[in-house]
C-alpha atoms as an extended CHARMM CRD file, in Angstrom:
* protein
*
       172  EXT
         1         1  UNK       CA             -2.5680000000      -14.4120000000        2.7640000000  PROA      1               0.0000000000
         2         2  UNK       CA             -1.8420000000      -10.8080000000        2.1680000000  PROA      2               0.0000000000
         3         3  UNK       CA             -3.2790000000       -8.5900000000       -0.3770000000  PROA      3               0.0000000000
         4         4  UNK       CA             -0.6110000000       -5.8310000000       -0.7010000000  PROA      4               0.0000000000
         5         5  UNK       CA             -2.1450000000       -2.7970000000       -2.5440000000  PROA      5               0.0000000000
         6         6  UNK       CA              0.5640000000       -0.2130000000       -3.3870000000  PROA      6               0.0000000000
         7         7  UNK       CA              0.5150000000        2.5980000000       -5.9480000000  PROA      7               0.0000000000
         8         8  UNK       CA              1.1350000000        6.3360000000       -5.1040000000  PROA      8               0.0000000000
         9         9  UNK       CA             -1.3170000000        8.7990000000       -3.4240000000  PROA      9               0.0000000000
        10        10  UNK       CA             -4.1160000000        9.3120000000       -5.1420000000  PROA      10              0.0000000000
        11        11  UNK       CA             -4.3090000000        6.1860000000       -7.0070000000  PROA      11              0.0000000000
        12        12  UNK       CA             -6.9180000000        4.9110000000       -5.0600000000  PROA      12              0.0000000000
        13        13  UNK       CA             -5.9540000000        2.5970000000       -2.2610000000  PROA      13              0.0000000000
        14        14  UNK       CA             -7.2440000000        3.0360000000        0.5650000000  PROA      14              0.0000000000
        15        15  UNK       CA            -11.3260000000        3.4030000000       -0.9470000000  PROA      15              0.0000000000
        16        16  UNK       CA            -10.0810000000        0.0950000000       -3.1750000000  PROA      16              0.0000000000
        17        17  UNK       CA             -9.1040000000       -1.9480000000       -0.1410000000  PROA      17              0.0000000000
        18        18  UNK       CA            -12.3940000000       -1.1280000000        1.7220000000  PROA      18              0.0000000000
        19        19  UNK       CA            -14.2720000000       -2.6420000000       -1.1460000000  PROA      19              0.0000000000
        20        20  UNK       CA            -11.9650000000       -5.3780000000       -1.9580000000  PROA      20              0.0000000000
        21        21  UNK       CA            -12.1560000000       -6.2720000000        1.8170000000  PROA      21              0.0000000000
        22        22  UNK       CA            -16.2200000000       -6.4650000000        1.2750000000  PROA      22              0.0000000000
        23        23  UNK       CA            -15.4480000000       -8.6670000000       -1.9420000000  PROA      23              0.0000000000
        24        24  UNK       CA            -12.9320000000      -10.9070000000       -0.5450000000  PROA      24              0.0000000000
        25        25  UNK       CA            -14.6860000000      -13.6980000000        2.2600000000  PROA      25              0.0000000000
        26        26  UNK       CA            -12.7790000000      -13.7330000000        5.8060000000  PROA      26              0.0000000000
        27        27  UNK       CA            -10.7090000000      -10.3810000000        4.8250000000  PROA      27              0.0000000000
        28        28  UNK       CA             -9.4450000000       -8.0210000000        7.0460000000  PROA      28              0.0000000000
        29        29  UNK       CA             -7.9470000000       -3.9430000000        6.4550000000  PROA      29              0.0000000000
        30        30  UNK       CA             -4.6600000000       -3.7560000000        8.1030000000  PROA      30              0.0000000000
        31        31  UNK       CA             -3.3010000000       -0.3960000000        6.9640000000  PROA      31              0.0000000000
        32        32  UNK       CA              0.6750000000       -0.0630000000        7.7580000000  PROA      32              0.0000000000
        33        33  UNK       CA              0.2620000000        3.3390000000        7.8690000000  PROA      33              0.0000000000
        34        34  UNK       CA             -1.0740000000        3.3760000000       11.5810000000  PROA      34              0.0000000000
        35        35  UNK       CA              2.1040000000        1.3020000000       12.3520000000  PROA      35              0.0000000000
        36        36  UNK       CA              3.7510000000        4.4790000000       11.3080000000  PROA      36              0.0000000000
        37        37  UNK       CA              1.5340000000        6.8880000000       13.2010000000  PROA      37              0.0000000000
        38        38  UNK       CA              2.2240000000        4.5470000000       16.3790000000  PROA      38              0.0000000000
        39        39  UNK       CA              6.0450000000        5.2240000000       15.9840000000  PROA      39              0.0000000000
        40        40  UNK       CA              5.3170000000        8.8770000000       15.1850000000  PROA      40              0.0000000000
        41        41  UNK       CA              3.9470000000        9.4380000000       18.4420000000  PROA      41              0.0000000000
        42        42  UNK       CA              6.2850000000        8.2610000000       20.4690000000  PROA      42              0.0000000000
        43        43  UNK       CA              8.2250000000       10.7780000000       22.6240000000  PROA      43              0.0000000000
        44        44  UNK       CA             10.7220000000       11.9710000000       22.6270000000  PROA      44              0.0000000000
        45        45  UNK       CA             10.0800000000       11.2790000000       18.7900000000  PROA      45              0.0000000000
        46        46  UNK       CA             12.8390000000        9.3410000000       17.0120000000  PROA      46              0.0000000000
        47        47  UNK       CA             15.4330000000       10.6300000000       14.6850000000  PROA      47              0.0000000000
        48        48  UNK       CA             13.7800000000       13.1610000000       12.0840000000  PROA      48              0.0000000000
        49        49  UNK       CA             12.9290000000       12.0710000000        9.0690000000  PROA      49              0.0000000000
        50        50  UNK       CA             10.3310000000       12.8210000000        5.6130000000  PROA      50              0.0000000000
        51        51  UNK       CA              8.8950000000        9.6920000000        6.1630000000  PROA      51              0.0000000000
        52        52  UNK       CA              8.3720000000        7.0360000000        8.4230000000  PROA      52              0.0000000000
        53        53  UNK       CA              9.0480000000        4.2880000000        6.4320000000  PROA      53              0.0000000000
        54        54  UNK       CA             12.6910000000        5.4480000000        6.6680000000  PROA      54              0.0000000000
        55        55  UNK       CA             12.9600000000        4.2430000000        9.9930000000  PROA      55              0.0000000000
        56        56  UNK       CA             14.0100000000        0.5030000000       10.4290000000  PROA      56              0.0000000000
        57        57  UNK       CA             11.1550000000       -0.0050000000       13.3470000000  PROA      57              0.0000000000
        58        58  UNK       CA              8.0670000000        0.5550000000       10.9970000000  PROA      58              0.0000000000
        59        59  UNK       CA              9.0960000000       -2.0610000000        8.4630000000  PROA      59              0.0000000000
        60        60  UNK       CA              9.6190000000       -4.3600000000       10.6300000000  PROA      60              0.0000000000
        61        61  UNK       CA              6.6400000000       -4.0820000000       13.0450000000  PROA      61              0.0000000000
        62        62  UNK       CA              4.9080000000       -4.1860000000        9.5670000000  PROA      62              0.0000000000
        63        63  UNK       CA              5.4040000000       -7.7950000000        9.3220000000  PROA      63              0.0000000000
        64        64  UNK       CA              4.9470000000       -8.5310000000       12.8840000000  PROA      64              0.0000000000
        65        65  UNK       CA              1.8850000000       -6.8980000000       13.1030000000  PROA      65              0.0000000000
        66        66  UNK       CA              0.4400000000       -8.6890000000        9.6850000000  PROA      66              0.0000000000
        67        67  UNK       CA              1.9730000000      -11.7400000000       11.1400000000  PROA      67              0.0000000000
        68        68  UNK       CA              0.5110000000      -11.8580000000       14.5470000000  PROA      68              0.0000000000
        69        69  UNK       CA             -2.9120000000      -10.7930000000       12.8800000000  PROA      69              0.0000000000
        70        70  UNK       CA             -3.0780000000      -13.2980000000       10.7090000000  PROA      70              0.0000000000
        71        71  UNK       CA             -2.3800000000      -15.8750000000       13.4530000000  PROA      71              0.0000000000
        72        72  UNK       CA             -4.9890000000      -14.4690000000       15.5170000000  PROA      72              0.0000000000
        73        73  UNK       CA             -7.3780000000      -14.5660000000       12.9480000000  PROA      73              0.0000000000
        74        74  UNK       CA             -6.4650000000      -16.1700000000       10.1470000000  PROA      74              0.0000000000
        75        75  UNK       CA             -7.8330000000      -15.4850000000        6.7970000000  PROA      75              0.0000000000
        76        76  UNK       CA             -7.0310000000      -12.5490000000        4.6340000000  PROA      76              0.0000000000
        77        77  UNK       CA             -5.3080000000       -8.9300000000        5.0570000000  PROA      77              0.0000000000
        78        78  UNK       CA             -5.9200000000       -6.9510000000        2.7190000000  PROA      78              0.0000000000
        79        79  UNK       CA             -3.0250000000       -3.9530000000        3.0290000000  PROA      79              0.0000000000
        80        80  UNK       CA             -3.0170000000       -0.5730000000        1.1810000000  PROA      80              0.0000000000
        81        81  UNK       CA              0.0740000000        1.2700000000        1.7550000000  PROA      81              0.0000000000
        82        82  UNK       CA              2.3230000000        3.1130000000       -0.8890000000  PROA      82              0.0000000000
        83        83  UNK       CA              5.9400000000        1.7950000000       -0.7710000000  PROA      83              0.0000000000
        84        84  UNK       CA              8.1040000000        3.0120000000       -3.2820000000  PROA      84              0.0000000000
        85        85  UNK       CA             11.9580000000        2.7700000000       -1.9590000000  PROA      85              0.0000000000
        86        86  UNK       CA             12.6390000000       -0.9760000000       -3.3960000000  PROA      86              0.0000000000
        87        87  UNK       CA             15.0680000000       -2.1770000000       -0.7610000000  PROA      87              0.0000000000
        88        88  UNK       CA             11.7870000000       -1.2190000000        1.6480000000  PROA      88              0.0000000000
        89        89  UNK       CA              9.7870000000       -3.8470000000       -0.3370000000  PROA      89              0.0000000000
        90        90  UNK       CA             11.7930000000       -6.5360000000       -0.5490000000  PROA      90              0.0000000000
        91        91  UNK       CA             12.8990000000       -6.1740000000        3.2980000000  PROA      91              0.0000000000
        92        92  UNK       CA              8.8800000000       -6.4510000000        3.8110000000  PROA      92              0.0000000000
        93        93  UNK       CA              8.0750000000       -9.3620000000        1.5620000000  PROA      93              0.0000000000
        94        94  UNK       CA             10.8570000000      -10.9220000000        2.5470000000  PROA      94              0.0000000000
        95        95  UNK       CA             10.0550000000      -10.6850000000        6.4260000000  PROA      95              0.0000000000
        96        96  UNK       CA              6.3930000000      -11.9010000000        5.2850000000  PROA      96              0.0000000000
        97        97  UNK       CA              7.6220000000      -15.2560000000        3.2610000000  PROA      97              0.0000000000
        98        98  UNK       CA              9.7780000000      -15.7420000000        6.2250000000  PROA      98              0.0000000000
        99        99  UNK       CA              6.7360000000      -16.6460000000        8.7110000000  PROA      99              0.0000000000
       100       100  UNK       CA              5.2750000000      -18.3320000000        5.0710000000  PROA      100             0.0000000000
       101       101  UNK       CA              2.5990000000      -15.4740000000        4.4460000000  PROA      101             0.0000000000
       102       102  UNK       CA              1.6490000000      -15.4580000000        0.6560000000  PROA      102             0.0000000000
       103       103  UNK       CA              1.5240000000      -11.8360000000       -0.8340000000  PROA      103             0.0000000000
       104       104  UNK       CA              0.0150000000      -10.8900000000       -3.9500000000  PROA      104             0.0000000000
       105       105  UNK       CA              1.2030000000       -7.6700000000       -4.5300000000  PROA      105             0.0000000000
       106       106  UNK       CA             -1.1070000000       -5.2120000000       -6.6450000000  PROA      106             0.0000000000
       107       107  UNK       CA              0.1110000000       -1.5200000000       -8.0150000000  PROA      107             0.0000000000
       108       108  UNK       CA             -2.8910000000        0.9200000000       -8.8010000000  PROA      108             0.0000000000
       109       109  UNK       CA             -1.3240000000        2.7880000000      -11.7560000000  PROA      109             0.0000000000
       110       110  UNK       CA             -2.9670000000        5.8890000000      -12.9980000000  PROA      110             0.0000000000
       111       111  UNK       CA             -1.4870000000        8.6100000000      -15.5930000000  PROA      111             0.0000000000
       112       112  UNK       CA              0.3840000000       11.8720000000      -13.6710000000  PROA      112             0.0000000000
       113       113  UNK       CA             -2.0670000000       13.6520000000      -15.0460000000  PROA      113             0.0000000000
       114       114  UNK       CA             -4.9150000000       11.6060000000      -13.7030000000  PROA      114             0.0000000000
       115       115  UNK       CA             -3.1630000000       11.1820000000      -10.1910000000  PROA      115             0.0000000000
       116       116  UNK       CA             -2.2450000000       15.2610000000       -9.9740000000  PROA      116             0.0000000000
       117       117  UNK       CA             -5.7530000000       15.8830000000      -11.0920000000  PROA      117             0.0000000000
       118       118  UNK       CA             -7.0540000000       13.2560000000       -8.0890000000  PROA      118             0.0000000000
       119       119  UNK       CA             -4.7290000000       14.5800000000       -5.3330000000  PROA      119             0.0000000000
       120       120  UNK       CA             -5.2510000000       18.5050000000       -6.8790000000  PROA      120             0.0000000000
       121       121  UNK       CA             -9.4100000000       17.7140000000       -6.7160000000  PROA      121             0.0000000000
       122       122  UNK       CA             -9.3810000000       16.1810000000       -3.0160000000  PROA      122             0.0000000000
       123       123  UNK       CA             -8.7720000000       19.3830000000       -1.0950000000  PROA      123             0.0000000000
       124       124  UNK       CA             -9.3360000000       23.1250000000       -1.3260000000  PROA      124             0.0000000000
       125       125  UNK       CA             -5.1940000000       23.4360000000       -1.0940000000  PROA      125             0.0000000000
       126       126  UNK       CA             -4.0100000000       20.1380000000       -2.7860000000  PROA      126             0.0000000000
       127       127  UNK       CA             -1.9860000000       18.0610000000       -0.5350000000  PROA      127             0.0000000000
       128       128  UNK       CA              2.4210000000       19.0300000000       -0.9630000000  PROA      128             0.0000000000
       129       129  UNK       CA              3.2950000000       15.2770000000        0.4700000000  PROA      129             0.0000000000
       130       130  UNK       CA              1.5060000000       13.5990000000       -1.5750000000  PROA      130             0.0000000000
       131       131  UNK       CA              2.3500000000       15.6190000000       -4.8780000000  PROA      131             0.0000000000
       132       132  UNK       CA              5.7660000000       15.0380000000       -4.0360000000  PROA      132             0.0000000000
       133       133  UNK       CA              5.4970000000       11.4670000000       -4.4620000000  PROA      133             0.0000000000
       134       134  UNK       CA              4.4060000000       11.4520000000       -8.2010000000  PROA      134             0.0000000000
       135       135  UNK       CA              7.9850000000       11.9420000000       -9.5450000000  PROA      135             0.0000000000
       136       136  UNK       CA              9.1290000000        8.9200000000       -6.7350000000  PROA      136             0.0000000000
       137       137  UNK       CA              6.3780000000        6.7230000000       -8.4370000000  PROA      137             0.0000000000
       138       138  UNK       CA              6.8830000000        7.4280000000      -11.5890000000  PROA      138             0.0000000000
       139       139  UNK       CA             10.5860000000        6.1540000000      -11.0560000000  PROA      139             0.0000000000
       140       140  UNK       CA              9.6690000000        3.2410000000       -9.1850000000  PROA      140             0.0000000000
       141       141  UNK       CA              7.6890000000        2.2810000000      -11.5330000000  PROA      141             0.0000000000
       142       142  UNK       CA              9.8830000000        2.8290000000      -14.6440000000  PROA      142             0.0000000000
       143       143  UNK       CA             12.6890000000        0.4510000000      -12.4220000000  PROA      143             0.0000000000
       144       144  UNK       CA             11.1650000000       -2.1300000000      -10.5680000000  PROA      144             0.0000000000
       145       145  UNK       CA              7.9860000000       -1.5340000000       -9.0810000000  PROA      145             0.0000000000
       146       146  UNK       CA              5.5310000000       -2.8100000000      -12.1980000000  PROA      146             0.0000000000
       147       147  UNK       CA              8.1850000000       -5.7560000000      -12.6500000000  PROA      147             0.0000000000
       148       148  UNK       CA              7.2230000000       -6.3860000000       -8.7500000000  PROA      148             0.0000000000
       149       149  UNK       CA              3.3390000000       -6.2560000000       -8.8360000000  PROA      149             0.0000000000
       150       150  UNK       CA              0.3840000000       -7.1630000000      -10.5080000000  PROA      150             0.0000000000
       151       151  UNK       CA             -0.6480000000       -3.3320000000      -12.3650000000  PROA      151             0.0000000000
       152       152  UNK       CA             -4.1670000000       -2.8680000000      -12.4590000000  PROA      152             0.0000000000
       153       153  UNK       CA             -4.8870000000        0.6360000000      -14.7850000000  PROA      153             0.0000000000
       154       154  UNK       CA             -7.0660000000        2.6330000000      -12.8160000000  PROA      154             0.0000000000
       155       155  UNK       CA             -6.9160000000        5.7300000000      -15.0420000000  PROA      155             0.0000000000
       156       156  UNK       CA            -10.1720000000        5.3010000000      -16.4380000000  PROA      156             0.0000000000
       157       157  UNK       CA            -11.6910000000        2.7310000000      -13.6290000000  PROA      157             0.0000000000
       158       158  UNK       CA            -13.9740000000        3.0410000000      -10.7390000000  PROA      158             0.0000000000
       159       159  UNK       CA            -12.8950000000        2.1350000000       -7.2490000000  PROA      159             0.0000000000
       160       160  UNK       CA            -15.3400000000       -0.3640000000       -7.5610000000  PROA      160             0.0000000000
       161       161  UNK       CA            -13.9810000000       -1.6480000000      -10.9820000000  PROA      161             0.0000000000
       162       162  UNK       CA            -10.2230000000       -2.0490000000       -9.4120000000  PROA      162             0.0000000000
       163       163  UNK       CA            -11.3740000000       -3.6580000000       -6.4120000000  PROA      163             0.0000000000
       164       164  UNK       CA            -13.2130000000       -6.1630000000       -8.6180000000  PROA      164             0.0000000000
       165       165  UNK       CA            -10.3930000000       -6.4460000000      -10.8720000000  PROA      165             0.0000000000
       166       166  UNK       CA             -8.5020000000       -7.1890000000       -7.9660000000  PROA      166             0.0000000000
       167       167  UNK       CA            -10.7940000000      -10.0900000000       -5.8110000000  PROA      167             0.0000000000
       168       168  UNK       CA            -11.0550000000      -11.8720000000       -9.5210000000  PROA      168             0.0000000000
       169       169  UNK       CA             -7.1920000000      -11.9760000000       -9.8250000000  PROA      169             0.0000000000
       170       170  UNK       CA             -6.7870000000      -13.3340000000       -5.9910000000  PROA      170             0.0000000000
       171       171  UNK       CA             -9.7060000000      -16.0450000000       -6.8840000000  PROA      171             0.0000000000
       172       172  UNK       CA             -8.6370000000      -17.2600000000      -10.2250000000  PROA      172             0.0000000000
C-alpha cells in the first residue's frame, strides 16, 4: 500500500514521513520529488516550465516507480509530495489503482499563518516557491483537496504527533 502524504510546503511532510516510516512495520520513503529532479536533469532539459509536475513524464514515472518498488519489495511506501493541481491527483491515483495499489491519502493542514510563519522561520531569506504555493493550497483545499484526503490539523501538533496520528489511522 501507499501512504500518500500531501499538504503544502511547510506543513510538515517530509520530517512526518520519516517518522511515520519508523512507526509503520515493512515501510519504505519514496519521495516523488526525486522523480522530478531525475527529469530536471536531463539535457537538453525539456520544455520550460514552474514546476515539474506539469510535465506528463513525472506523473507517470510516479506510479511506475511506486509500482515497481512495491513489487520489488513489497510492503509499504510511505510518499510525501505536495500535489495540488486536481486533474494531477486523480491521473496518479488512478495510475496506482490500476496496478491495484491501495492509497490512503493524508493532507497535513496548517493555518496560512502557521505555514507562512514555518516556511518564513526555516531560512535566513524565506523560501519565494514555496510561499507561492499557500494561495494554490488554500484553493485546493477549499475545492477538492480535503474532500480527497484524510486532514490531519497540524497547526498546533508535533511532527511526531501527525505521524502518530497518521500510523493509528492506517492500522485501525
Amino acid at each position: 500500500m501507499i501512504i500518500w502524504i500531501n499538504g503544502t510546503h511547510g506543513a510538515g511532510k517530509t520530517t512526518t514521513a520519516a517518522l511515520v516510516r519508523a512507526l509503520v512495520p515493512d515501510s519504505r520513503v519514496l519521495d516523488a520529488e526525486k522523480v522530478g529532479e531525475t527529469l530536471m536533469d536531463i539535457a537538453p532539459g525539456l520544455p520550460e516550465t514552474d514546476n515539474f509536475q506539469h510535465w506528463p513524464p513525472w506523473r507517470q514515472l510516479v506510479v511506475d516507480t511506486a509500482r515497481r518498488v512495491l513489487d520489488y519489495t513489497g510492503g509499504t511506501l510511505v510518499m510525501p509530495m505536495t500535489v495540488l493541481v486536481e486533474p494531477y491527483w486523480r491521473e496518479i491515483s488512478a495510475g496506482l489503482a490500476g496496478h491495484r495499489i491501495p492509497v490512503r491519502h493524508f493532507v497535513l493542514h496548517a493555518d496560512q499563518d502557521t505555514l507562512r510563519g514555518r516556511i518564513e522561520r526555516e531560512h535566513v531569506v524565506p523560501s519565494p516557491f514555496r510561499l507561492k504555493y499557500l494561495q494554490p493550497y488554500a484553493e485546493a483545499a477549499r475545492t477538492w483537496l480535503h474532500a480527497e484526503a484524510e486532514v490531519v490539523d497540524t497547526t498546533h501538533l508535533t511532527p511526531d504527533q501527525a505521524a502518530r496520528r497518521i500510523a493509528d489511522a492506517v492500522r485501525s
